[in-house]
C-alpha positions as CSV (number, residue, x, y, z in Angstrom):
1,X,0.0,0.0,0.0
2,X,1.7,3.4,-0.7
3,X,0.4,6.6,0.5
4,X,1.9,9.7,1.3
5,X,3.1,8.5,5.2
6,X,4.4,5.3,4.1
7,X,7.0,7.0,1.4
8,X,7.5,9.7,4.2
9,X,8.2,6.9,6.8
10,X,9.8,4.1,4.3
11,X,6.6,1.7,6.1
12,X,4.7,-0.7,3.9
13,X,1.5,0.2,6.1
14,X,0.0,3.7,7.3
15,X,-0.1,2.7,10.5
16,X,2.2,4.7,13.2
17,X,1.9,2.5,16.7
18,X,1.4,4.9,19.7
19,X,4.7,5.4,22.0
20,X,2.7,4.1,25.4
21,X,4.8,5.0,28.4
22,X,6.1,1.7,30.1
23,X,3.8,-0.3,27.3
24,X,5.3,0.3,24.0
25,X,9.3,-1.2,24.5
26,X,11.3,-2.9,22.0
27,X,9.1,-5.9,22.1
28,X,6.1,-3.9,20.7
29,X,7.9,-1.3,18.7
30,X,9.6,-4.4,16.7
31,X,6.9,-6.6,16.2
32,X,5.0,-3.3,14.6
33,X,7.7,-2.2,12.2
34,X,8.4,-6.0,11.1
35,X,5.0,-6.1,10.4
36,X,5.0,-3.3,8.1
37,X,4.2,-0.5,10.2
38,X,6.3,2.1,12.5
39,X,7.0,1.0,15.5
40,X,7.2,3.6,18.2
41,X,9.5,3.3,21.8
42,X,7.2,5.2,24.6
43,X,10.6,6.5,26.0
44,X,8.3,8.4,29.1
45,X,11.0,8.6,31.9
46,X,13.6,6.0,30.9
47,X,16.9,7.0,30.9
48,X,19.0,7.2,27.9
49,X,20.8,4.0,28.3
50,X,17.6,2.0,28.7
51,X,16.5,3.5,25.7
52,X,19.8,2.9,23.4
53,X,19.2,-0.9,25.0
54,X,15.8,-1.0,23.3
55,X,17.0,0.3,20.1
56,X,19.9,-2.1,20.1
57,X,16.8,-4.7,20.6
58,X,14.6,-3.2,17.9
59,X,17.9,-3.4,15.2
60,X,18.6,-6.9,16.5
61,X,15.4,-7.9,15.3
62,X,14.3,-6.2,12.4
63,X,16.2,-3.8,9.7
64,X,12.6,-2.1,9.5
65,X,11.8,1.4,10.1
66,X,10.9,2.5,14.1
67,X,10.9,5.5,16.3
68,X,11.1,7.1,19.7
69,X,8.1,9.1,21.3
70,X,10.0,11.6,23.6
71,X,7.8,12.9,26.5
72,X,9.8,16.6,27.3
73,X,9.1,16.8,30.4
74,X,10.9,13.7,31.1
75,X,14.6,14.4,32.9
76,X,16.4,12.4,30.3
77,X,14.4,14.3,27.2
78,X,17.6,15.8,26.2
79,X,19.7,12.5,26.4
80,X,17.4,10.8,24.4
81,X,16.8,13.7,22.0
82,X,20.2,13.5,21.3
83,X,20.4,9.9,21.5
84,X,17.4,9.9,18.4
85,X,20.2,11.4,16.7
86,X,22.9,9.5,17.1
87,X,21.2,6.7,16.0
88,X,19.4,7.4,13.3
89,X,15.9,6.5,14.5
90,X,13.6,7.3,11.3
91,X,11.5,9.2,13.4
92,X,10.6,10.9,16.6
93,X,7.3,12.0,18.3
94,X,6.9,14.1,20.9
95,X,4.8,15.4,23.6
96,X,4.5,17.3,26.8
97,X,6.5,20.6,25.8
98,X,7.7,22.3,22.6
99,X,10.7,20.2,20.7
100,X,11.8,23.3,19.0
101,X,15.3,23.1,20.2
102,X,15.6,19.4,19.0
103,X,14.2,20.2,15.2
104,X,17.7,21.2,13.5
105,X,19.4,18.0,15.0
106,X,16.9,15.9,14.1
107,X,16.6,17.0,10.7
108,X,20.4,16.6,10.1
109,X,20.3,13.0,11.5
110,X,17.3,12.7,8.9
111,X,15.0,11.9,11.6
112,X,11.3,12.6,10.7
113,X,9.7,14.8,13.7
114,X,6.3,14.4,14.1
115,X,5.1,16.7,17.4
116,X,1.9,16.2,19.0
117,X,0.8,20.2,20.1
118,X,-2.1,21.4,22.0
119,X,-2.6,24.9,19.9
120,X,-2.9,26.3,16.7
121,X,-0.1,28.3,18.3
122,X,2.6,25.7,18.7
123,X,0.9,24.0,15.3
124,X,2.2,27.4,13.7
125,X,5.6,27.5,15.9
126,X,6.0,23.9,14.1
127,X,5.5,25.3,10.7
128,X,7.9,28.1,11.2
129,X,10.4,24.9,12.5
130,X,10.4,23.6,9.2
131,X,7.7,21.0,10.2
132,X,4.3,20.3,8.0
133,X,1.4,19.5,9.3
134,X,-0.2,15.9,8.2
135,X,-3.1,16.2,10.1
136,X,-5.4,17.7,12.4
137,X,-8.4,16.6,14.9
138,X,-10.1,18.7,17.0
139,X,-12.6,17.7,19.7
140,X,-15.5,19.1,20.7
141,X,-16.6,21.0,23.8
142,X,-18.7,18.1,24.8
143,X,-15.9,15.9,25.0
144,X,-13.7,18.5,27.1
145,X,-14.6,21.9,28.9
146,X,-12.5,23.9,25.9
147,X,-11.7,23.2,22.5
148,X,-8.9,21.3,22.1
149,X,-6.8,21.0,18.2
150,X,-4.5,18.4,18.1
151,X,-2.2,18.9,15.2
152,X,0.4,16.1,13.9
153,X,3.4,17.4,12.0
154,X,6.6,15.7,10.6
155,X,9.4,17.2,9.2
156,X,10.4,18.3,5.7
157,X,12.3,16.2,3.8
């Protein structure tokens, strides 16, 4: 199946697994990209070296695409921003704060950067980045007291 996200991503499948704190490790993140799809490490509060031990996990199992969700907030989101880098991760998603600082590194690693942000104001932050946006879902008042737009964005080639 080719679509726009799997020539992006280099994934036989659109699908882009979710990077679940404590839930999505090597185990799950390989098994995904084998299958066709991008597998995604929930890096939450893990320390670099327990991440670079699940990538070396993920590339003993499978030459297929994966990435790394990095929450920001995390102590260890710089070591493993960097870390992303260093080992070429095809892509990273983030959450919990702005990655702006990470984007040029990324991008020279060739790491496709796919930020998860709250507002139409980080969404254009992104955008001034360098990043595009591949989608966008709002939710409605009835699901949540305010509007919320959730905007997905990965990084120009």
């Amino acid at each position: 199946m080719k679509t726009r996200v799997t020539e992006l991503l280099g994934i036989e499948y659109p699908i882009i697994q979710g990077g679940m704190a404590w839930v999505a490790e090597s185990h799950l993140a390989a098994a995904v990209s084998a299958a066709g799809g991008l597998g995604i490490i929930g890096s939450a509060t893990a320390p670099a070296e327990v991440v670079k031990n699940w990538i070396k996990e993920i590339k003993n199992t499978t030459d297929k695409p994966f990435g790394i969700n990095i929450m920001l907030m995390s102590p260890y989101a710089d070591e493993v921003a960097h870390l992303a880098a260093e080992e070429k991760v095809a892509a990273v998603t983030t959450g919990a704060g702005n990655p702006g600082k990470y984007l040029k590194l990324w991008k020279d690693a060739g790491v496709k950067v796919m930020p998860v942000v709250a507002s139409v104001a980080m969404a254009k932050l992104m955008e001034r980045g360098g990043a595009m946006r591949l989608s966008q879902k709002a939710v409605s008042q009835a699901d949540i007291s305010v509007t919320l737009q959730q905007w997905h964005f990965c990084h120009r080639l």
